[in-house]
N, C-alpha and C positions, 0 to 999 in steps of 0.2 A: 263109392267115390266116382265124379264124375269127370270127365276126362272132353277136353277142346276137340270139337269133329276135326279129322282131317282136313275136307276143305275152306274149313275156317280158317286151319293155319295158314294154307298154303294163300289164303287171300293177306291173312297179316303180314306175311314176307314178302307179295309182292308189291303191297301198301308203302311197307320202309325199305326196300329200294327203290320205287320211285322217287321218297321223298327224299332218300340219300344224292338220290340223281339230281333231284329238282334243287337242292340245300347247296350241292358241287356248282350247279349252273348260275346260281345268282350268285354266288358266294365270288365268281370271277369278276376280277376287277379291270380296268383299263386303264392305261398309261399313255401318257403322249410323252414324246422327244422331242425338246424345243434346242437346235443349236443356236444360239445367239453370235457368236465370234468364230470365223475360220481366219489361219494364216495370211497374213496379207499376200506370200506366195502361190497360194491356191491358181493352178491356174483359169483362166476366167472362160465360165462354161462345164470346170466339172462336173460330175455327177456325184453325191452320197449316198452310200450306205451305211448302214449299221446290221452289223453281223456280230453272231450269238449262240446261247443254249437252244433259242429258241425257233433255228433253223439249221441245225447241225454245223455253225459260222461256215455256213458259204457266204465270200467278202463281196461278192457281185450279185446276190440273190434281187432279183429284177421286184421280188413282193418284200423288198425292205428297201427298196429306195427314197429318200428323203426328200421331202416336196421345198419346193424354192420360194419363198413367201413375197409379197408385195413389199415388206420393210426388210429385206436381204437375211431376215434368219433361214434357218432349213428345219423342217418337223415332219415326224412319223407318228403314228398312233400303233402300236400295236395292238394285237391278237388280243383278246380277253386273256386273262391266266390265274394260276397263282403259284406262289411259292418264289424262288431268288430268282434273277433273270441274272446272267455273265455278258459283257459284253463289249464291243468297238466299232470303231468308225474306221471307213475305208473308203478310196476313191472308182474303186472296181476291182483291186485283187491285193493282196498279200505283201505285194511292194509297195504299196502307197496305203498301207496300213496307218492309223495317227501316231504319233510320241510324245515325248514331255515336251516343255517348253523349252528344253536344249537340246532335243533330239535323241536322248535315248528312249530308250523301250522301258513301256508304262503297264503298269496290272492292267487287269481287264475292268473295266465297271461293270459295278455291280449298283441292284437294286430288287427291294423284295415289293411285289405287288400289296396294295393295299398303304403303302406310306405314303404316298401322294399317287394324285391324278396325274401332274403335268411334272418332266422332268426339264428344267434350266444347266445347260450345260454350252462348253466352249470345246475348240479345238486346238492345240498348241503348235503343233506338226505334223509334216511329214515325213516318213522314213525317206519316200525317194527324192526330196527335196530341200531337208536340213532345216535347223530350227532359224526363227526372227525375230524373235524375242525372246533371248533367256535371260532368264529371272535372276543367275546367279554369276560367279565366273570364281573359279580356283585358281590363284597366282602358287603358281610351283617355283622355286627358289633357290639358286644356288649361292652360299657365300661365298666373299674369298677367304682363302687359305687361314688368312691371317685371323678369320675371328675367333675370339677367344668361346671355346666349347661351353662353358657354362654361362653363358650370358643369351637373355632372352630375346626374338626378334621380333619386332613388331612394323604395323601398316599405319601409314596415319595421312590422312588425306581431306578432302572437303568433306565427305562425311561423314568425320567424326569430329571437325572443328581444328584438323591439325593436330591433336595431342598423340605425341610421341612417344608415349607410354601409355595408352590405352588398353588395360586386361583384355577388355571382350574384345580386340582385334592383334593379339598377340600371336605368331603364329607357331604351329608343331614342328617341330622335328620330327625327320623321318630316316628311317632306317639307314637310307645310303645315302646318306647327307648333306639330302635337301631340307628347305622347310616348305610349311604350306599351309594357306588357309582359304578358308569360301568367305565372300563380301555377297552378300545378299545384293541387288539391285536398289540404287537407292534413287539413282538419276538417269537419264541418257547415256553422258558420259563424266565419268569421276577424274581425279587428277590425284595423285598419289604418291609419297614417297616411302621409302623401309631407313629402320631407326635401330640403335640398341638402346634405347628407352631415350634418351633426348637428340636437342639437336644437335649439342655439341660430338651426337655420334651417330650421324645420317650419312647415308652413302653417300659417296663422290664416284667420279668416272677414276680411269685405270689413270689418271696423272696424280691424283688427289684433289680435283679443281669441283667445286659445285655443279650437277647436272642441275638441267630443267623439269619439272614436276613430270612425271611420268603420267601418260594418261589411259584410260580403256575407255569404251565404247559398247555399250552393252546389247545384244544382237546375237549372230549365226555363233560367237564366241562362248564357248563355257571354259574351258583350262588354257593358264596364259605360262609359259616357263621361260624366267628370269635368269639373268645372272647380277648379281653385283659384286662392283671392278675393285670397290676399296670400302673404306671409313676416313670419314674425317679426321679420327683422333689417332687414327693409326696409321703413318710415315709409314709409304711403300717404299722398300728395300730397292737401293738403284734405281731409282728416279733419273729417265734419261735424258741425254741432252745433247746438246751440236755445239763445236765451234765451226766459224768461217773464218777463213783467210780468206781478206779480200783485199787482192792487188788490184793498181786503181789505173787510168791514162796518165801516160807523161807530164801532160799539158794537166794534171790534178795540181792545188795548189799547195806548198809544201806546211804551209800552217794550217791548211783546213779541216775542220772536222768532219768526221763521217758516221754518218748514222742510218742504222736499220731502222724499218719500221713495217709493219703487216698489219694482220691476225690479230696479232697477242699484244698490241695496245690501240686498237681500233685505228690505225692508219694514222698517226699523231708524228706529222713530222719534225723531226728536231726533238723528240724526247729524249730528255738527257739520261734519264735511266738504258738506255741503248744507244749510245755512243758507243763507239768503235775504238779498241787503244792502238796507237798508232807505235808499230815495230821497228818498221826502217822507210826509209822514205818511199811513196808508195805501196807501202802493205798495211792491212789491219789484221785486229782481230777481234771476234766476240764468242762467248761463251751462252749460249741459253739451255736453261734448263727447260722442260717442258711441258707448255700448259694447257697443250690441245695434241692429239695425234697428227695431225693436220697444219702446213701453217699455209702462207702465201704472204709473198715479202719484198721489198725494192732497198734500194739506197738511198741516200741523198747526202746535200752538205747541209744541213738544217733546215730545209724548205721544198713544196713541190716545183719552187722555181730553179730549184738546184738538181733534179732529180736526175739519174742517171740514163742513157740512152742507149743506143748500138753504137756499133764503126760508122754507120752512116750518119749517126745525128737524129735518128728515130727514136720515139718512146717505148718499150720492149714493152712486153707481158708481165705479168705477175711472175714470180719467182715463187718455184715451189720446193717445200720439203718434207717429210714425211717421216718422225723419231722413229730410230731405227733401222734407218736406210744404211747409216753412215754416222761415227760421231765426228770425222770431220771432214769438213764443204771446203774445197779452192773456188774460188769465182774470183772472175775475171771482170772489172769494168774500163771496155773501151773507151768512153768519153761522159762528158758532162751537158744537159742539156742549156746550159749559160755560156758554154764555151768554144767556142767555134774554133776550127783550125784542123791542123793536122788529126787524127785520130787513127790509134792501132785495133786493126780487127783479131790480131792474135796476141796471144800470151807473150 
């Protein structure tokens, strides 16, 4: 039986590792980093890196820093390799590490050598500088008291067309009872309102009076937390209101009428719906209930040519009051702007 010389073998083993060696070395492949988009926050002049497995991630490694290109991308070539690469971007260390496009903290990238030559990627953030684009925004939500537990809430806004019972923008309930939902990025900025499935059951402000479209802005913001004051179809308990007694000048004429007017009929003088009922001679009175938190308010006898003044025959300021201060106002008018003469500066 004949038998391989020993230095025959020891040539065959060192024949297949070299070729082992030689198989390893072209077998490695190359990759290039192409950043195409950094935060418009960046400030101007940074430096990049990208840090990895395959420099133990030092975030400032001077032989991974990213070359600044003629058309503002950034790109790296690494190392020949193989097998998965882990990895991120950084502006020099730890703290200005990248994030998502709202600012939180994102996996690491990955990529295994040999799936492409040239990698296409973006940047969204920074940790020590806060996101500029986020893509999404969470409205967190509190009802009021009154709504009914089994009844669903929904968003409806420009877009989805307005529709106030929209499944796919229905929002959850949560535990401690809030609701909440994510609205993907759809525009700049959206305009919005919350339903219990129509309009005849859309928020109002804390009077019961129609608010204006609620709007977001989509940017540095990812979680927005709401409250809503009422419903439409649901009459808030003790709904507030003011009266004023108002004693008028002497020299007031005894059949005139007197009228409020603000805020809450766009300055419309002589509306007859706020006329004043007249007690005894010289006093009024009026009762309003309350359609803004807010008012600002004057007199008159039907006209701004009648309108009330100081003791000296001056146009006074807006008159202000504020549901809740007080349910009821004394005021005092010294004189009339039509009527010259005597005038009392006190009560």
């Amino acid at each position: 039986m004949s038998t391989v010389p020993e230095q025959k073998i020891h040539k065959i083993a060192v024949w297949l590792v070299l070729l082992l060696l030689s198989s390893t070395l072209f077998s490695c492949e190359k990759v290039t980093i192409v950043v195409k988009d950094i935060p418009g926050n960046t400030p101007k002049g940074s430096v990049l890196f990208v840090t990895g497995n395959f420099n133990v991630f030092d975030p400032g490694d001077q032989n991974y820093m990213l070359r600044r290109n003629s058309d503002s991308t950034y790109s790296i070539r690494l190392p020949r390799g193989t097998g998965k690469i882990t990895y991120k971007f950084t502006r020099g260390d730890w703290t200005t590490v990248e994030r998502d496009g709202c600012g939180h903290e994102q996996p690491y990238r990955t990529f295994t050598y040999g799936e492409a030559d040239t990698l296409y990627t973006q940047i969204l953030s920074w940790e020590d500088l806060g996101p500029v684009d986020c893509d999404l925004v969470t409205f967190v939500v509190k009802p009021p008291s009154q709504t009914p537990a089994n009844e669903p809430l929904y968003i409806a806004g420009n877009f989805n067309n307005w529709n106030p019972e929209d499944e796919k923008y229905m929002l959850t309930k949560n535990q401690n009872g809030t609701y909440s939902i994510q609205v993907p990025k759809q525009a700049g900025t959206i305009e919005y309102k919350f339903t219990r499935g129509g309009w005849w059951r859309e928020e109002v402000d804390e009077l019961g009076e129609p608010i204006p479209n609620r709007q977001f802005t989509y940017g540095r913001i990812d979680t927005v937390h709401l409250s809503i004051p009422g419903w439409k179809d649901i009459e808030k308990v003790n709904k507030p209101f003011v009266t004023f007694r108002v004693r008028t000048a002497e020299n007031t004429p005894s059949d005139a009428p007197i009228y409020i007017v603000g805020t809450f009929n766009s300055w419309y003088a002589g509306d007859k719906n706020y006329r004043l009922q007249q007690i005894e001679k010289n006093l009024y009175t009026i009762t309003l209930p309350a359609k803004k938190q807010y008012i600002e308010f004057k007199f008159t006898r039907g006209g701004w040519q009648t309108e009330e003044v100081d003791a000296y025959g001056n146009k006074i300021s807006n008159r202000q009051y504020e549901y809740g201060m007080a349910d009821t106002v004394d005021i005092f008018i010294p004189g009339w702007i039509d009527l010259p003469g005597k005038r009392a500066d006190t009560e």
